[in-house]
C-alpha positions in Angstrom: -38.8 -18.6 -114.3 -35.8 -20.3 -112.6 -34.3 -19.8 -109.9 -30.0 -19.2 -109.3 -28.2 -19.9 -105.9 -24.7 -18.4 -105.8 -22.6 -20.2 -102.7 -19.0 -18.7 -102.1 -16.3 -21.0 -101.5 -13.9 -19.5 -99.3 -10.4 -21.0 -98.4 -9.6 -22.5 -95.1 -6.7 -23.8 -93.9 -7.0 -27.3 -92.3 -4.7 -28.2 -89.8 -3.1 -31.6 -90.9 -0.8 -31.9 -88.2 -1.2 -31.8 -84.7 1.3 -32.8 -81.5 -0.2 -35.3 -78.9 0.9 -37.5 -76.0 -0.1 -41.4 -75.8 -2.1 -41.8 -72.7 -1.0 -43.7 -70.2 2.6 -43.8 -71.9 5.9 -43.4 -70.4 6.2 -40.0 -72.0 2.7 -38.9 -70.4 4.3 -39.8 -66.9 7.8 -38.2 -67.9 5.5 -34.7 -68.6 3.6 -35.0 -66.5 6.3 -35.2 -63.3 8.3 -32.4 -64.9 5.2 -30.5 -65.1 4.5 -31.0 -61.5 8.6 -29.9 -61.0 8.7 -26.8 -62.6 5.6 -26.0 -61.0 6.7 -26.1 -57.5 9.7 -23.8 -59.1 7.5 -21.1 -59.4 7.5 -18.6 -57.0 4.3 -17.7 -55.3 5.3 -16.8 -51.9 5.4 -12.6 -52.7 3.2 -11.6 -55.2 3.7 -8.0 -55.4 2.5 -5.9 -58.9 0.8 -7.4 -61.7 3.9 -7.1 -63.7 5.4 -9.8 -61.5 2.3 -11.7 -61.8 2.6 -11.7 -65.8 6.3 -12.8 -65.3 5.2 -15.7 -63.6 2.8 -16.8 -65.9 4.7 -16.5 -68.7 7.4 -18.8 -66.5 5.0 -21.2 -66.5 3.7 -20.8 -70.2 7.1 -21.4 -71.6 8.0 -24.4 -69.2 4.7 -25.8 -70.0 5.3 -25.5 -73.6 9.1 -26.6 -73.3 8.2 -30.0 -71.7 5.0 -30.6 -73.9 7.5 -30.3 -76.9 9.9 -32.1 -75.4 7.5 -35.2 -74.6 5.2 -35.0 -77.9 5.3 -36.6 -80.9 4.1 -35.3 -83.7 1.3 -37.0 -85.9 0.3 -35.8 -89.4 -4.1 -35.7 -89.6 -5.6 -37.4 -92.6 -9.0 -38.1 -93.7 -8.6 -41.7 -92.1 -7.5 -40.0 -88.8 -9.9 -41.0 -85.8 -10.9 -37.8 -83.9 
């Protein structure tokens, strides 16, 4: 008698490229301050209906993601890449 194992193999996709700031660089300070700038733009004071809330956030989603472009580099993954 023998015995059969079937195993699927599904595709994945693998990210091989990912955006990152160098620690303690002079781009993590630049971010990092403008971060801290737009910030302090936000207006919290009179926080009246959620839908004023969501406007907010979504200020700060697109600044955040705005300066993070602006101040990463982008660096391709490869087996040899240290995690």
């Amino acid at each position: 008698m023998s015995l059969t194992v079937s195993i699927t193999v599904s595709k994945e996709h693998i990210q091989t490229i990912k955006c990152t700031i160098v620690k303690n660089s002079k781009e993590e300070e630049n971010f990092i301050a403008e971060l801290i700038k737009a910030i302090k733009r936000l207006n919290t004071e009179n926080i009246p209906s959620r839908e004023v809330l969501e406007k907010i956030i979504q200020t700060f989603t697109n600044d955040t993601n705005r300066i993070w472009h602006k101040y990463s580099k982008t660096v391709i993954i490869t087996k040899h890449s240290k995690t």
